[in-house]
N, C-alpha and C positions, 0 to 999 in steps of 0.2 A: 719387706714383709713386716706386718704391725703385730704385734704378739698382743694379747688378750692382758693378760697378769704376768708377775714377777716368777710366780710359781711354774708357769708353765713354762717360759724361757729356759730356768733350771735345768727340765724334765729335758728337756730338749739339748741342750748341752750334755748334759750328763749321758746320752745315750748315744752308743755309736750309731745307732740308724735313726735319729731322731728325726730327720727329716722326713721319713718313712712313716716313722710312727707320728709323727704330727699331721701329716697329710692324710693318714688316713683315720685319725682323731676328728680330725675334719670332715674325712667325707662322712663318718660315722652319723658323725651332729651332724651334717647337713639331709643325712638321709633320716634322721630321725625324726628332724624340723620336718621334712616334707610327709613321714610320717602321722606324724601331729597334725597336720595341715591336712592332709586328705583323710586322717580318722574326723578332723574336725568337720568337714562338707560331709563327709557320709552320715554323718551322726547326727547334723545338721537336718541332710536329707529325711532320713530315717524319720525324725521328728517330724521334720512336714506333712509325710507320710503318713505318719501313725496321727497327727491332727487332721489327718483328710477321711481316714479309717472312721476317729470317733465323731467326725462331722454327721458321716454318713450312717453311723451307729446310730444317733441319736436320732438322728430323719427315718431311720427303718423304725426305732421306740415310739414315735412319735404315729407312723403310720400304724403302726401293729397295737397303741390302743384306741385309736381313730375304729382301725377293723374291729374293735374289741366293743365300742361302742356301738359300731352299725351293727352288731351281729345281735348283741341284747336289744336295739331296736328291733331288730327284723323278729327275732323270737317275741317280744311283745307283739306288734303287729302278729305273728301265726297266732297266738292263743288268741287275741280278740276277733281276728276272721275264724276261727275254729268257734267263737263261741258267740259268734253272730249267724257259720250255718246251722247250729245246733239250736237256735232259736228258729230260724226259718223252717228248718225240719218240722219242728216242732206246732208252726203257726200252719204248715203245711201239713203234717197230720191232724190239725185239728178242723182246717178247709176244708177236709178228705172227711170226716166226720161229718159235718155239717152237710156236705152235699149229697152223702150217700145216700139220704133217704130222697131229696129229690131228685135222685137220677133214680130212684127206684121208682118214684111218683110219675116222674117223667118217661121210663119203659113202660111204664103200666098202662098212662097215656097212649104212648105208639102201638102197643099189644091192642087196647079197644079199639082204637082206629084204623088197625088194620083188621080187626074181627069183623068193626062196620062194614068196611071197603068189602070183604069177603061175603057180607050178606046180603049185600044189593044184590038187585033183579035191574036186567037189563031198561033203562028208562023211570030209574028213581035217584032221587038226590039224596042224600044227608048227613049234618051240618060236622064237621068234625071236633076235637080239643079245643084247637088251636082258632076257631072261627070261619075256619075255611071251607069249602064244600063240593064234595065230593060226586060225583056222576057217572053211573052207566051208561055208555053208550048202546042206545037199542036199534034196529036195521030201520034206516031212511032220514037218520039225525044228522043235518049241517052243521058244522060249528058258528059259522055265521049266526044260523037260528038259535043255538046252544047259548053264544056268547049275548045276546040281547039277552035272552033268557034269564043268564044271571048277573048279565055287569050291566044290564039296560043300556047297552050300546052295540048296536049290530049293524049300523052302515059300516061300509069299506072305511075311510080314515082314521074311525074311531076302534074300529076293531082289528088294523093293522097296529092299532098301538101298545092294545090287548093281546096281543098274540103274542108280544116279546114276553110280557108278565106270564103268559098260559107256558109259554117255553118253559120259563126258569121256573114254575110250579108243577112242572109235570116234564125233567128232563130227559126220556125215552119219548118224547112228543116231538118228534122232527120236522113234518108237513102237516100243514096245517088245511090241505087240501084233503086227504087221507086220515079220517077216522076210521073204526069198526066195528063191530058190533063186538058188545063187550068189555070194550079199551072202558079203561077208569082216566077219568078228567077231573084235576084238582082245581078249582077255582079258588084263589088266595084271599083272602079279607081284603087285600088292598084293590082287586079287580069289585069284588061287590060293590053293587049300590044300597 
């Protein structure tokens, strides 16, 4: 056995149970070394730890004023969409202005011409707003004869091409076989000659 120091062979002598008391001097410091040694890894650890902690702290700081940033973007962005529809509103109440009076012009329009349409006698025409021309049907009227009349075209080819126009000007007009006495027939500007 290799003794350490002077001092301790002494101690060691000097004691009737030195042997005792040296062995377990020994395990003491050896249990302490191991001590030391596993405070040292854990402490170690702890540190890697708490470096991995403030890594990821500073990655949540970094994202949270990233969020801090889009969010004052997004609020700029709301107030200038808030105050691009508050101009739209605005060019749109003033559209709404402007047009009022010609939709008033424009009802007033439809009101005569439905007053016209209302004072025909059966086998008279006359000319509406819009250019177009309106017709009582009186008893013994062809449209063939009708449609020469006012589109100067009353053979078959040329009046079956007129009839789609007479349709779409007059849509309660379904056969064109089938008028009556009475029925109002719109002739469009674009059917005139």
């Amino acid at each position: 056995m290799i003794l350490l120091s002077s001092d301790w062979n002494l101690r060691i002598l000097k004691n009737k149970q030195g042997k005792r008391k040296g062995t377990r001097m020994k395990a003491v410091t050896i249990f302490m070394c191991i001590a030391l040694l596993v405070l040292g890894v854990f402490t170690r650890i702890m540190f890697n730890e708490l470096d991995q902690m403030n890594k990821t702290l500073d990655g949540i700081k970094i994202e949270v004023e990233q969020m801090k940033k889009d969010l004052s973007e997004l609020r700029m962005l709301a107030a200038e969409t808030k105050k691009m529809a508050d101009e739209l509103r605005m060019e749109s109440l003033e559209l709404k202005k402007t047009l009022e009076p010609n939709k008033a012009a424009e009802t007033g329009r439809k009101n005569n011409d439905e007053d016209l349409i209302g004072s025909l006698r059966p086998g008279e025409s006359v000319r509406l707003s819009d250019d177009s021309l309106a017709y009582k049907v009186k008893s013994g009227d062809c449209l063939s004869r009708l449609t020469e009349r006012f589109t100067g075209c009353g053979r078959r080819p040329c009046w079956e091409k007129e009839w789609h126009r007479l349709r779409t000007d007059n849509p309660d007009f379904t056969d064109p076989h089938l008028i009556y006495p009475g029925q109002v027939l719109i002739f469009g500007k674009s059917m005139q000659n």
